[in-house]
C-alpha positions as CSV (number, residue, x, y, z in Angstrom):
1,X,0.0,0.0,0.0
2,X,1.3,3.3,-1.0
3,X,1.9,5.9,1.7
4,X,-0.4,8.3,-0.5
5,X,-3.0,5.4,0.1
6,X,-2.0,5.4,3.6
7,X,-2.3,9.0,4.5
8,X,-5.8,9.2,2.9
9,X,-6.9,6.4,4.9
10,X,-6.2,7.9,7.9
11,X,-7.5,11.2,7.3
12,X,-10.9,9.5,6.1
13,X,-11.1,7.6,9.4
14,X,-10.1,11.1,11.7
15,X,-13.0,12.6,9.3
16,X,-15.3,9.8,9.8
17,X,-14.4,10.1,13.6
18,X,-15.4,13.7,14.0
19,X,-18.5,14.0,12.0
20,X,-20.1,10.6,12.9
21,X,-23.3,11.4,14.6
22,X,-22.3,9.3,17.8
23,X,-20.1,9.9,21.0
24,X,-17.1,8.5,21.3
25,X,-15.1,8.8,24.2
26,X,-11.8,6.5,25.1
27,X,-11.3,6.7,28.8
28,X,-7.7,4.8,30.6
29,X,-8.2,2.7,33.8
30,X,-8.0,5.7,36.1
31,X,-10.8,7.1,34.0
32,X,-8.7,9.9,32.4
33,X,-10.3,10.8,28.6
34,X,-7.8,9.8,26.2
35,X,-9.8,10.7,23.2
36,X,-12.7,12.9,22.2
37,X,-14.4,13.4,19.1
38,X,-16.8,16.1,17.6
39,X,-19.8,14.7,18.9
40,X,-18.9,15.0,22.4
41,X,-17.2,18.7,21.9
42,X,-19.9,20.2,19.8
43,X,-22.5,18.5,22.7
44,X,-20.2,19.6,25.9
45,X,-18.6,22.7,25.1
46,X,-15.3,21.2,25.4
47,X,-12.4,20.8,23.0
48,X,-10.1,17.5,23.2
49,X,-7.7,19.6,24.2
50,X,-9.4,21.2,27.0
51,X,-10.3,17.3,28.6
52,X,-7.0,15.1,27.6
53,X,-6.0,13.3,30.4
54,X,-8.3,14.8,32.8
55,X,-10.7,12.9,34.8
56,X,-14.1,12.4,33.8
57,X,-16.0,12.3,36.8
58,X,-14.0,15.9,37.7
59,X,-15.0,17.2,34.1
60,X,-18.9,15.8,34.8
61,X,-20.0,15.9,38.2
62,X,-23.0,15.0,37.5
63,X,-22.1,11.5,36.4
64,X,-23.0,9.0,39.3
65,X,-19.4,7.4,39.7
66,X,-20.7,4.1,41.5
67,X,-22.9,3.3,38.8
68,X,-20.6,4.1,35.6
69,X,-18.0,2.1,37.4
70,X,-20.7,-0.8,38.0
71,X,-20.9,-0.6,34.1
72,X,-17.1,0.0,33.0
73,X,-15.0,-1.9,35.3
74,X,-16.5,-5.2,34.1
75,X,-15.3,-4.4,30.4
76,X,-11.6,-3.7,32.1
77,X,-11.7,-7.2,33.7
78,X,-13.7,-9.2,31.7
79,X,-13.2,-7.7,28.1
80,X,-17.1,-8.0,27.4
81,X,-19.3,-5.1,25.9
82,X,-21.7,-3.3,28.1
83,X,-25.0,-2.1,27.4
84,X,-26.6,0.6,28.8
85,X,-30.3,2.0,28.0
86,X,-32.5,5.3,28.7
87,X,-34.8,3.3,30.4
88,X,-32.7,2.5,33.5
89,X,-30.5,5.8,33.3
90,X,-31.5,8.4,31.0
91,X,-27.9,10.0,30.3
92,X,-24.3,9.7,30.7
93,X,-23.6,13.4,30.2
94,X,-26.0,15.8,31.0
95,X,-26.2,17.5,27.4
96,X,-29.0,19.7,26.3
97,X,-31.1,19.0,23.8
98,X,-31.2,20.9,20.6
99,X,-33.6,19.2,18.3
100,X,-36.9,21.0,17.1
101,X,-39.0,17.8,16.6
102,X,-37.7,17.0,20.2
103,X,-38.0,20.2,22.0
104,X,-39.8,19.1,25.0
105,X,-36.7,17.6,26.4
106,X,-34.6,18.9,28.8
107,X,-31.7,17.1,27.8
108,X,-30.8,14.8,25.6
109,X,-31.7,10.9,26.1
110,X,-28.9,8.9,25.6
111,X,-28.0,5.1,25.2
112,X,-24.5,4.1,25.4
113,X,-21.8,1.1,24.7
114,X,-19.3,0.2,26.9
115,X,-15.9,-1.7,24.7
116,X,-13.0,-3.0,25.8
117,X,-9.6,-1.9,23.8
118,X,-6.9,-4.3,23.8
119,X,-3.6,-3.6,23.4
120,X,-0.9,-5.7,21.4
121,X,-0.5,-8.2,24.7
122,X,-4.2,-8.6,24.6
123,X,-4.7,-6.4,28.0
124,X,-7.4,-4.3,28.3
125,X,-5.9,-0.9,29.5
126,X,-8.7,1.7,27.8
127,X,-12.2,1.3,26.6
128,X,-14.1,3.0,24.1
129,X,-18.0,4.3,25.3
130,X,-20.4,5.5,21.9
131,X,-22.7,7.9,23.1
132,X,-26.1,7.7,20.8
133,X,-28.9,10.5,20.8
134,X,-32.3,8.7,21.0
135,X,-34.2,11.5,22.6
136,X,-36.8,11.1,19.7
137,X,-37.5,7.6,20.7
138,X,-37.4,8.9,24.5
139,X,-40.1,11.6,23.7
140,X,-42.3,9.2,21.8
141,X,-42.3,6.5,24.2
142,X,-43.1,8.9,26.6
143,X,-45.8,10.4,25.1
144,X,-47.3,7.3,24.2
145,X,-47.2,6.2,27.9
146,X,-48.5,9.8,28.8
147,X,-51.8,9.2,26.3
148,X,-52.6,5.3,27.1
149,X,-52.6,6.8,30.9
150,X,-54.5,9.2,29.6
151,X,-56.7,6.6,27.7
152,X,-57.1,4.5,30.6
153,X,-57.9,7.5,33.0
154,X,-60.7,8.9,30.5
155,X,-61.9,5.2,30.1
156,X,-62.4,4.8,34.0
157,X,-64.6,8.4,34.6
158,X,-67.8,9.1,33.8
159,X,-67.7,12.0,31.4
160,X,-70.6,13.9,33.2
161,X,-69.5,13.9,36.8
162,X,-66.1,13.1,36.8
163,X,-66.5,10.3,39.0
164,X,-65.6,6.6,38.7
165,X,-67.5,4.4,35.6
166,X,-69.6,1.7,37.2
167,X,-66.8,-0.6,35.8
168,X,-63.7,0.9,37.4
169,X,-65.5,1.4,41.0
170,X,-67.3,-2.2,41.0
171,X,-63.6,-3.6,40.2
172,X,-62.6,-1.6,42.9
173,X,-65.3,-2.8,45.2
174,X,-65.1,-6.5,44.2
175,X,-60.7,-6.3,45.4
176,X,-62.5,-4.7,48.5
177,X,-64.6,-7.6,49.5
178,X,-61.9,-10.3,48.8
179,X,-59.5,-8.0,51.0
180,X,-61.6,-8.1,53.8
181,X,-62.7,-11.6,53.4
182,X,-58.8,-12.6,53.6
183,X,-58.1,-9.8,56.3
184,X,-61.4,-9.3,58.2
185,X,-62.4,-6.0,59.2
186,X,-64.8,-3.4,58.6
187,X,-65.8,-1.1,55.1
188,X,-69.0,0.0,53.7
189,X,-70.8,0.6,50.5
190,X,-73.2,3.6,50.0
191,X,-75.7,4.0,47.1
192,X,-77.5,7.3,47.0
193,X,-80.0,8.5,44.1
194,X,-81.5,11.7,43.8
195,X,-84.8,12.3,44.8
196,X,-88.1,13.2,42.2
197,X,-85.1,13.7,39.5
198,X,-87.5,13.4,36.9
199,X,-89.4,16.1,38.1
200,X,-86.1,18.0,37.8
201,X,-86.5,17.3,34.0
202,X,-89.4,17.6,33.4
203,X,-89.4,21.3,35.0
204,X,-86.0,22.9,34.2
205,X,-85.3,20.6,31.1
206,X,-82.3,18.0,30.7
207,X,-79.9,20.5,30.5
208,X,-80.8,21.4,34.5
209,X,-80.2,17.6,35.1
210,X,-77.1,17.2,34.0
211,X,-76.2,20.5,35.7
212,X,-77.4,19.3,38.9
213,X,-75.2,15.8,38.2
214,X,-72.2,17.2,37.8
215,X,-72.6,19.7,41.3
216,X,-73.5,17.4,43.4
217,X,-70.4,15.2,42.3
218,X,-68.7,18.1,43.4
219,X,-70.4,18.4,46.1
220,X,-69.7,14.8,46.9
221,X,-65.8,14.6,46.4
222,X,-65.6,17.5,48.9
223,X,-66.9,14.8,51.6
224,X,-64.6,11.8,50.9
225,X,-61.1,11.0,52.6
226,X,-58.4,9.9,50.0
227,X,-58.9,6.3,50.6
228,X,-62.7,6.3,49.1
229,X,-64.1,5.6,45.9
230,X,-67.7,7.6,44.5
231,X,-68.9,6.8,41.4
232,X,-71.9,6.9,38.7
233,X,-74.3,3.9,39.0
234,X,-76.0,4.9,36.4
235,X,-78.8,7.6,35.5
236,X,-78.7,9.7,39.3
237,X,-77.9,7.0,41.3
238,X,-74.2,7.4,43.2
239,X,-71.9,5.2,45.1
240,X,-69.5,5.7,47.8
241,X,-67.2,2.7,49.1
242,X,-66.1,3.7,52.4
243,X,-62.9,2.0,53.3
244,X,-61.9,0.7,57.0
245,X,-65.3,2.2,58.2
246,X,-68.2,0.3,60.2
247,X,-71.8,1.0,60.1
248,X,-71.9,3.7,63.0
249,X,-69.0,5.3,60.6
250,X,-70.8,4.6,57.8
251,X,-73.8,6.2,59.4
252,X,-72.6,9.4,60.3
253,X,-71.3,10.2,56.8
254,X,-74.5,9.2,55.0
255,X,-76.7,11.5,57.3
256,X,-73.6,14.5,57.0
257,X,-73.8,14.1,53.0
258,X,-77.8,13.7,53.2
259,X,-77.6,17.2,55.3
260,X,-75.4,18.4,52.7
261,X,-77.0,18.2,50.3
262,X,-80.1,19.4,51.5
263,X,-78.6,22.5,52.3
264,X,-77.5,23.2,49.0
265,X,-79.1,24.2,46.4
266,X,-78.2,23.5,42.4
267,X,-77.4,27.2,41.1
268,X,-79.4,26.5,37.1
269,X,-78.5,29.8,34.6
270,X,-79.7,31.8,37.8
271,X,-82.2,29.5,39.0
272,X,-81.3,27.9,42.3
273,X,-82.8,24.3,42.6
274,X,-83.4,22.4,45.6
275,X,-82.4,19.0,45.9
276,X,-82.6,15.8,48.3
277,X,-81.3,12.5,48.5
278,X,-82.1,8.9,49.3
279,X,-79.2,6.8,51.2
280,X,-78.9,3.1,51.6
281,X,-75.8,1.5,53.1
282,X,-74.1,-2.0,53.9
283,X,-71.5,-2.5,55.8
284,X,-69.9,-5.9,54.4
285,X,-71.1,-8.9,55.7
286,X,-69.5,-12.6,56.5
287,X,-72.9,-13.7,54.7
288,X,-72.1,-11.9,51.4
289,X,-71.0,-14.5,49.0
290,X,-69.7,-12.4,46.3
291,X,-69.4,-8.3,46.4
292,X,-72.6,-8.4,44.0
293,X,-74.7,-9.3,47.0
294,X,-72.8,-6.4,48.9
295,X,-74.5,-4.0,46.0
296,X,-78.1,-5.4,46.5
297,X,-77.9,-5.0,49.9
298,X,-77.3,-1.6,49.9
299,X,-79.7,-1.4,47.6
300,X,-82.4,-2.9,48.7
301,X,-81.8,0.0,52.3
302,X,-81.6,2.7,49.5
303,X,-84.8,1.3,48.1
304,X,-86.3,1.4,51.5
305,X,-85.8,5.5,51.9
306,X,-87.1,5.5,48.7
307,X,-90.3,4.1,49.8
308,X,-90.7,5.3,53.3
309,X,-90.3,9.3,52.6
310,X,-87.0,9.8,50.9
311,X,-84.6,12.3,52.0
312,X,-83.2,9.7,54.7
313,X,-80.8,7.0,55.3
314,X,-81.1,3.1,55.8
315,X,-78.5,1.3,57.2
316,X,-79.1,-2.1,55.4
317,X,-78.1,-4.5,59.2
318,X,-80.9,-2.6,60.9
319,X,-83.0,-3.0,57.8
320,X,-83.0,-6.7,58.2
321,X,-82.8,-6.8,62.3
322,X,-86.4,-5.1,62.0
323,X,-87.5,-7.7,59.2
324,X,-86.2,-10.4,60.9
């Protein structure tokens, strides 16, 4: 080969090394940079000059030193590649990021290849780490996690009232029941429905029924602890699993949220409406067999206000105390 031949091979391959779209960084055993291309000095800042020899964990403070020595020190000894992945740590070297398609990252996402470099006795004395840019991936993966949460929040709330679908809180209820049939203990289910709603209707139109929905949900959340659950039945009927509370607990809230709402009226384009409620609850039962028969329970009290007044609250043990 000639030495023309020569020459222009090796100024193709420093070419090659400084405009290839990749990191590359060749660090000694004491972790001292040895060699840095383009990529790294148009993304740091920093000209090879400026970080020869110098150590990288002093250049980048913000590298975590256990964990890049977790990943390189098994190339040193072992003379295997590493791997590592955005996933597990987002970046090496904290660089921003500066693509447009990409802007809504912080920083650029980074996966990275650890190699070992042998020298002519076969000892691995430096290793070579290629630094790749795969914030686009990062931002799309993200995003696409962000909107199937999204999808799966919207797909679990009743569009009306914000509350829980029927089938989010009865999957809820139903890990309830086999909880406290495993644990024991004590939690209750309310159903409430609003009273003469179709009189609402009829009166203000549907447009003062939905309106009235959607404030009493509000009206509602304002009364639960973090721990419970309210949701949509269907049409006006409500539930409310109350979690780690007995019947005398259970009690208490129902009549508090029956006062409640009594008190309140629905504020209609000026027009305020008075509303009342119905309450049943059950407090779970050794005699349930399945969390369905939790549900008619409390709905056979709430049926029971329904048909002894309304505006009152049936706790579904003394319900069947009486009948018995």
């Amino acid at each position: 080969m000639s030495d023309d031949l020569q020459m222009n091979e090796i100024h193709w391959l420093m070419d090659m090394f400084n405009t290839v779209d990749v990191g590359l960084v060749v660090l000694d055993k004491n972790y001292q940079v040895c060699v840095w291309n383009g990529f790294m000095e148009n993304h740091s800042g920093l000209l090879p000059s400026a970080v020869k020899e110098k150590n990288i964990f002093n250049l980048f403070p913000s590298i975590d030193e256990k964990w890049f020595k977790s990943k390189a020190d098994p190339v040193f000894v072992l003379k295997n590649r590493t791997f590592t992945i955005w996933e597990q740590q987002a970046y090496i070297f904290r660089f921003k990021n500066y693509r447009p398609i990409t802007g809504k990252a912080d920083f650029m996402y980074q996966n990275a290849t650890f190699i070992p470099l042998t020298n002519m006795r076969g000892e691995v004395e430096h290793i070579c780490i290629i630094i790749y840019d795969v914030t686009d991936v990062a931002v799309n993966k993200k995003e696409l996690k962000e909107l199937n949460h999204q999808l799966e929040t919207m797909s679990q709330t009743d569009s009306l009232t914000q509350l829980s679908t029927r089938g989010h809180w009865e999957a809820e209820l139903r890990q309830e029941f086999l909880r406290i049939r495993r644990n024991s203990g004590h939690s209750s289910l309310i159903i409430f429905d609003i009273d003469y709603f179709k009189k609402i209707n009829d009166e203000y139109g549907h447009g003062c029924g939905d309106e009235a929905l959607r404030q009493l949900s509000q009206l509602l959340k304002t009364t639960l602890r973090e721990t419970d659950t309210a949701g949509r039945y269907g049409g006006e009927e409500f539930v409310i699993t109350l979690l780690d509370t007995d019947s005398v607990g259970a009690a208490i809230f129902a009549e508090r949220l029956r006062a409640l709402v009594a008190q309140t009226p629905i504020n209609y384009k000026g027009i305020e409406v008075n509303l009342t409620i119905s309450i049943g609850f059950a407090c779970v039962c050794r005699n349930f067999s399945d969390h369905e028969r939790w549900i008619e329970a409390a709905d056979k009290a709430l049926y029971y206000s329904k048909n002894n007044g309304r505006n009152k609250v049936t706790d579904y043990n003394e319900l069947i105390k009486n009948d018995a």
